[in-house]
C-alpha positions as CSV (number, residue, x, y, z in Angstrom):
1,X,9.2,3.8,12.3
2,X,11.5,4.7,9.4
3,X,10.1,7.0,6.5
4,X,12.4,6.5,3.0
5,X,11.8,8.4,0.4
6,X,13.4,9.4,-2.7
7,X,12.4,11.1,-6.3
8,X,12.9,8.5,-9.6
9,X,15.5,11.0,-11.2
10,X,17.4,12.2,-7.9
11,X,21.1,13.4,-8.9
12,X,22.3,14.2,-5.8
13,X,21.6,10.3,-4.1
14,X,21.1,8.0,-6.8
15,X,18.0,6.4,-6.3
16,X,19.6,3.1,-6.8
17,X,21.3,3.7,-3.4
18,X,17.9,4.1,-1.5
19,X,16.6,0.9,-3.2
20,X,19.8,-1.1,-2.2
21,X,18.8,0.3,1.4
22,X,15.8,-0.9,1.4
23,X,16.3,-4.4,-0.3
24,X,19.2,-4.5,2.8
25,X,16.2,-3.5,5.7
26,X,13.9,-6.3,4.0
27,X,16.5,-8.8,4.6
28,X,16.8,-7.6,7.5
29,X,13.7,-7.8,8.7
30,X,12.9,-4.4,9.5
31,X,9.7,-2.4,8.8
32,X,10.0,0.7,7.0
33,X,7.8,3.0,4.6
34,X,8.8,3.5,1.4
35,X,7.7,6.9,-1.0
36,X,9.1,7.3,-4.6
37,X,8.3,10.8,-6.3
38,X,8.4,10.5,-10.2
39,X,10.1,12.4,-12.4
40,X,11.3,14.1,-9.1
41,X,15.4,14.9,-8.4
42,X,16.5,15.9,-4.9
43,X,14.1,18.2,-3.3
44,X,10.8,16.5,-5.0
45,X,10.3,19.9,-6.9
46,X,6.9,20.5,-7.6
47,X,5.5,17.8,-5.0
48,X,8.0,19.3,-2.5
49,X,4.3,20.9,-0.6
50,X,2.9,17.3,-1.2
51,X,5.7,15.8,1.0
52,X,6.1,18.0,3.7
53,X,2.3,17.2,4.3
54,X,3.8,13.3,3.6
55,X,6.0,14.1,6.0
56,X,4.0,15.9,8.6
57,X,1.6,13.6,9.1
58,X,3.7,10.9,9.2
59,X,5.6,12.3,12.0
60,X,2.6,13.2,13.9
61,X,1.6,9.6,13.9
62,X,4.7,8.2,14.1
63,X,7.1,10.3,16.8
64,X,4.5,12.5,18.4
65,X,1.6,9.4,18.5
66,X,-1.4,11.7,17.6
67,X,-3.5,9.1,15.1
68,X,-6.8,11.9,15.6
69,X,-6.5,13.2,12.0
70,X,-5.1,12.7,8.9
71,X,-3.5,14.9,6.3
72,X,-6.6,14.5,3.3
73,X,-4.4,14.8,0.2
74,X,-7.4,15.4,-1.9
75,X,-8.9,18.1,0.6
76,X,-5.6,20.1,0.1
77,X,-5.5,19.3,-3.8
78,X,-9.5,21.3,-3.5
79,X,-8.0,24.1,-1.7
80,X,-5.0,24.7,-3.7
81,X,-7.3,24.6,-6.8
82,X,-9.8,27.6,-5.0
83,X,-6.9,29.4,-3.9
84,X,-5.8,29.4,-7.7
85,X,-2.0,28.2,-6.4
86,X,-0.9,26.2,-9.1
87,X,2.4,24.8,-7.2
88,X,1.3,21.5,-5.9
């Protein structure tokens, strides 16, 4: 399993670069996952919590093979909100 992902105004790898990847892993046959933060650069800024959730479940799933739970993106929205933590 192979997790790209990339923010819409990254300056650091252009995101035309991880696009050409993936249009190369297409023609190659090859599964992949694709995430695109917008209005995001390098380090996904304020949705950098939001991916390393992304990020954690995936790998749970995907390189440890524990499918019991999933990361509930709207349950952690709820408790950010009650915890009055504005960074997403």
């Amino acid at each position: 399993h192979l997790l790209i992902t990339t923010g819409d105004i990254d300056n650091n790898v252009h995101p035309g670069n991880t696009i050409h990847l993936a249009n190369a892993l297409i023609r190659a046959n090859k599964r992949f996952d694709f995430f695109l933060f917008p209005g995001q650069r390098h380090g996904y800024g304020d949705m950098n919590k939001y991916f390393f959730w992304l990020r954690a479940d995936y790998f749970c799933k995907h390189l440890i093979g524990d499918y019991s739970q999933d990361i509930d993106m709207i349950e952690l929205n709820r408790e950010i909100e009650m915890s009055g933590d504005k960074k997403k």
